[in-house]
C-alpha positions in Angstrom: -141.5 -99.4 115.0 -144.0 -101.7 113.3 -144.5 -103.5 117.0 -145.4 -99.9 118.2 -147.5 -99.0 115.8 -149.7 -102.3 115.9 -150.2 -101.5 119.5 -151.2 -98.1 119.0 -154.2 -99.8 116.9 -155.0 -101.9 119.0 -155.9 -100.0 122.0 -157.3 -96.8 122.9 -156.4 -94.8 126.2 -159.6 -92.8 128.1 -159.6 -91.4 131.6 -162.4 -92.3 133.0 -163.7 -91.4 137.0 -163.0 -94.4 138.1 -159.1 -94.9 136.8 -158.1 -94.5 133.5 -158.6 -97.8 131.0 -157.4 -99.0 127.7 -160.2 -99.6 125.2 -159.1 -103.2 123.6 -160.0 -103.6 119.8 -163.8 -104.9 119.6 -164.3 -108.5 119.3 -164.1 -109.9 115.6 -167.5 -111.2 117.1 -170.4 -111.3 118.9 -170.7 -113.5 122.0 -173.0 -114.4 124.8 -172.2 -113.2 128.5 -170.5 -116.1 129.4 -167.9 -116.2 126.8 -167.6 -112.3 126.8 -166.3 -112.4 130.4 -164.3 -115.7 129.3 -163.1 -113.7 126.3 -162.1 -110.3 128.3 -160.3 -112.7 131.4 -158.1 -114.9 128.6 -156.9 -111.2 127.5 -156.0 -110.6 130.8 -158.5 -107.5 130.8 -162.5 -107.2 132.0 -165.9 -106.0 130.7 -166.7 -103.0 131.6 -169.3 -102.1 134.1 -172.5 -99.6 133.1 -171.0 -96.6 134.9 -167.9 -97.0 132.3 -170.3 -97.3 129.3 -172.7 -94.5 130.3 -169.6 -92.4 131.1 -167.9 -92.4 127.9 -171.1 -91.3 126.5 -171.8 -88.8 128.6 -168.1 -87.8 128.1 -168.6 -87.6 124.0 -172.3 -85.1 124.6 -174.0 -88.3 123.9 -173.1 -88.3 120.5 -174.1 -91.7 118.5 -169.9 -91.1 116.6 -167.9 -92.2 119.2 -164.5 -92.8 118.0 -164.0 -97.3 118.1 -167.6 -98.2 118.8 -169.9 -99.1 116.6 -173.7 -97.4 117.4 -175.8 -100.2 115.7 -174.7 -102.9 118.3 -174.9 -103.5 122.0 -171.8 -103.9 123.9 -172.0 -106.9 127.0 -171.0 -104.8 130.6 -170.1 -106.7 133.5 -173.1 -105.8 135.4 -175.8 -108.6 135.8 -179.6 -108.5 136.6 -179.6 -108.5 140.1 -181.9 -111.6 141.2 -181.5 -112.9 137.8 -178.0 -113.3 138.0 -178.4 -116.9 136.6 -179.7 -115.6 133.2 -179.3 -111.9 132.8 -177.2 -109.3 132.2 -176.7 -105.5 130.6 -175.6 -104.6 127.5 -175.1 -101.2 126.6 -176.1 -99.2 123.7 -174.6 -96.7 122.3 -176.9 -95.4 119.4 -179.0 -94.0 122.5 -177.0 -94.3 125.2 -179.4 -96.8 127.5 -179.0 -100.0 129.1 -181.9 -102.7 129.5 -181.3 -106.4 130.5 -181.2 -109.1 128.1 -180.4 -112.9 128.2 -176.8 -113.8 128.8 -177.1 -116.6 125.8 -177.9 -113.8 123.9 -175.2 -112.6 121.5 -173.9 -108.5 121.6 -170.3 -107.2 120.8 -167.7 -107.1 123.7 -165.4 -104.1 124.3 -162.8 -104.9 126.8 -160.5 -103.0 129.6 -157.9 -103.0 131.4 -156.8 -100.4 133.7 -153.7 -98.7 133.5 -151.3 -99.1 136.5 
C-alpha cells in the first residue's frame, strides 16, 4: 500500500491532444537544457514540447494555480530556437502563460513526461 501511494505522489495523469502523459514530480532543481533533456532521458521519460505546456494552460482557463507547477519559474520544453539550435531553447512560463527563448546554459525547473501506453 505504501509502494502505491508513493507513486500516486509522484506522478500526475493529464490527457492531453496529443496522447495522454504522466506529469513526473518537478526537479529538486534547476538545470540548464542540456542536463534537463539528460535528466528527463535517465528517467526514462522527455521534456515536453510548447504545445504540451501551452495546452495545459489553456486547459486550466489560464489560470497562474495550476495544480504541481510552480508559477514563479520557467519550466525547460524540448523545443529549441530554430537556427540557434547550438545555444537556445524555450522555457515555458506559467505565471503568464508565454514562451520566449533563452540560453540553454541558462538554469529553469524541468517537468518531465512520459506517455502512457
Amino acid at each position: 500500500m505504501k509502494t502505491l501511494l508513493k507513486i500516486a505522489l509522484l506522478f500526475t495523469i493529464t490527457t492531453s491532444i496529443f496522447a495522454e502523459v504522466v506529469w513526473l514530480k518537478e526537479a529538486k532543481t534547476r538545470m540548464s537544457w542540456k542536463d534537463a533533456m539528460q535528466y528527463c532521458k535517465d528517467m526514462n521519460a522527455i521534456l515536453p514540447s510548447k504545445k504540451v505546456f501551452q495546452e495545459i494552460w489553456y486547459k486550466n482557463n489560464k489560470a497562474s494555480d495550476i495544480d504541481g507547477f510552480e508559477m514563479s519559474v520557467s519550466y525547460w520544453t524540448s523545443d529549441e530556437v530554430k537556427g540557434n539550435e547550438k545555444y537556445a531553447a524555450y522555457p515555458f512560463y506559467f505565471g503568464e502563460g508565454r514562451d520566449s527563448w533563452y540560453y540553454k546554459a541558462d538554469h529553469y525547473g524541468v517537468r518531465c513526461i512520459k506517455k502512457v501506453k
